[in-house]
SEKOLNU-48374 format. One record per residue (C-alpha): y, x, z; residue number from 0; residue in one letter. Coordinates in steps of 0.1 Angstrom, whole numbers, plus 2048, in hexadecimal, padded with zeros to 3 digits. Layout:
<nupas>
<nupa y="Y" x="X" z="Z" nr="NUM" rest="A"/>
...
</nupas>
This chain:
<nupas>
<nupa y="18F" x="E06" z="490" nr="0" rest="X"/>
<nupa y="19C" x="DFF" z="4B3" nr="1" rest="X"/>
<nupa y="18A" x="DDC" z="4B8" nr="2" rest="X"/>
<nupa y="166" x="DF1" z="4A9" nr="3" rest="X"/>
<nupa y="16A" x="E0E" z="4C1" nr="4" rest="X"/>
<nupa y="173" x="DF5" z="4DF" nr="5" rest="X"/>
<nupa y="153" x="DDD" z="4DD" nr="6" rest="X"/>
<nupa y="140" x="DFD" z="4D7" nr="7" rest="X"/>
<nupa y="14E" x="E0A" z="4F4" nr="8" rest="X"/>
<nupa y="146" x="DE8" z="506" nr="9" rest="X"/>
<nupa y="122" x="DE6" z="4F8" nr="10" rest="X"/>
<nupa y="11B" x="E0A" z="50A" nr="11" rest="X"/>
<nupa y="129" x="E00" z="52A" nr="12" rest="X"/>
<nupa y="112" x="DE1" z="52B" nr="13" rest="X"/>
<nupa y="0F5" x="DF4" z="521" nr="14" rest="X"/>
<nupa y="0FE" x="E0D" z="539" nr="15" rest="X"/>
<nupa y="100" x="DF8" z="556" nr="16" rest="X"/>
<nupa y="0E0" x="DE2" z="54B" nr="17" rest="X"/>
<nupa y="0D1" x="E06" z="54E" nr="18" rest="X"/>
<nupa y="0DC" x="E0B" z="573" nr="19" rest="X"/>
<nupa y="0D3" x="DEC" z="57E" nr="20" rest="X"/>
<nupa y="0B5" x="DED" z="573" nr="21" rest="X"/>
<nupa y="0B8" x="DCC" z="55E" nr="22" rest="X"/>
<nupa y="0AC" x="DDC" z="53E" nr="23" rest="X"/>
<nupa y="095" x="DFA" z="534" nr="24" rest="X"/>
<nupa y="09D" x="E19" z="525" nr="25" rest="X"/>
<nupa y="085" x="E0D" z="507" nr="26" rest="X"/>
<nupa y="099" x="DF1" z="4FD" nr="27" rest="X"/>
<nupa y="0BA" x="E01" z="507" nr="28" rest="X"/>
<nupa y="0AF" x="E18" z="4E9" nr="29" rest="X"/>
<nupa y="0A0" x="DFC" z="4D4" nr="30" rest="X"/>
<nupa y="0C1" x="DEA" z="4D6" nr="31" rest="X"/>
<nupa y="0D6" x="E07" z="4D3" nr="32" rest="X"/>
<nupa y="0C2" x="E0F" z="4AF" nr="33" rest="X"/>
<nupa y="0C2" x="DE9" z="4A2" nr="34" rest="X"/>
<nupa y="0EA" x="DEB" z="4A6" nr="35" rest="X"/>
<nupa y="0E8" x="E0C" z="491" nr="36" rest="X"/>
<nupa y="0D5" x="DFD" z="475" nr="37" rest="X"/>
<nupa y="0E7" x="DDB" z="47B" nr="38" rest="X"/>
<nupa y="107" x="DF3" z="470" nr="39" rest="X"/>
<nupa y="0F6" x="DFB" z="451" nr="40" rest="X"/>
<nupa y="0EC" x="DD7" z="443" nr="41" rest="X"/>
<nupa y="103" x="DC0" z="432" nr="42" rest="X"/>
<nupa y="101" x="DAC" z="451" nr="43" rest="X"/>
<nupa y="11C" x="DC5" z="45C" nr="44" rest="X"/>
<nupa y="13B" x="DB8" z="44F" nr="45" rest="X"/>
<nupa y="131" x="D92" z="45D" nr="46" rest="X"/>
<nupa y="12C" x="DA0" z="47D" nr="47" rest="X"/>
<nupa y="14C" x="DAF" z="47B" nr="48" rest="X"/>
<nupa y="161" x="D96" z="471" nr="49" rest="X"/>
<nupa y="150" x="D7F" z="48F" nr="50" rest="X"/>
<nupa y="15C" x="D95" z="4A7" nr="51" rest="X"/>
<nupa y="17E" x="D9A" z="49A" nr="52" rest="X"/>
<nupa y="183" x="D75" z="497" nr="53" rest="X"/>
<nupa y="17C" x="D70" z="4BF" nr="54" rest="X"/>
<nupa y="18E" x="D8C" z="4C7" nr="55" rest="X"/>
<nupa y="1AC" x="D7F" z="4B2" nr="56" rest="X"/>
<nupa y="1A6" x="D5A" z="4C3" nr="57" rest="X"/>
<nupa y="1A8" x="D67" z="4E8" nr="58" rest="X"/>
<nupa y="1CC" x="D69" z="4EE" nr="59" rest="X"/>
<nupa y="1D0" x="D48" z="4DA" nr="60" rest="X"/>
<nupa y="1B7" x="D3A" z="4F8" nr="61" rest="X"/>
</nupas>
């Protein structure tokens, strides 16, 4: 739950700063914003999720 609502939290901040700097358009801020929703919903989901748990695990053994 922790790890999920981190890289969510990191995801936002990305997006949010792409925003400011003008890097990336409110349009595909939304349109990538709504493909990780539905992403969520897919049975894609728990792969994804397992991938990022693995490198998280792996970075202190680095």
């Amino acid at each position: 739950m922790a790890i999920t609502v981190s890289l969510v939290a990191l995801f936002g901040l990305v997006l949010f700063f792409l925003l400011r700097a003008n890097s990336l358009s409110y349009g595909a801020a939304f349109t990538a914003a709504g493909f990780g929703f539905f992403l969520a919903s897919t049975g894609a989901a728990t792969p994804i999720n397992n991938l990022a748990q693995a490198v998280i695990q792996s970075i202190p053994n680095l």
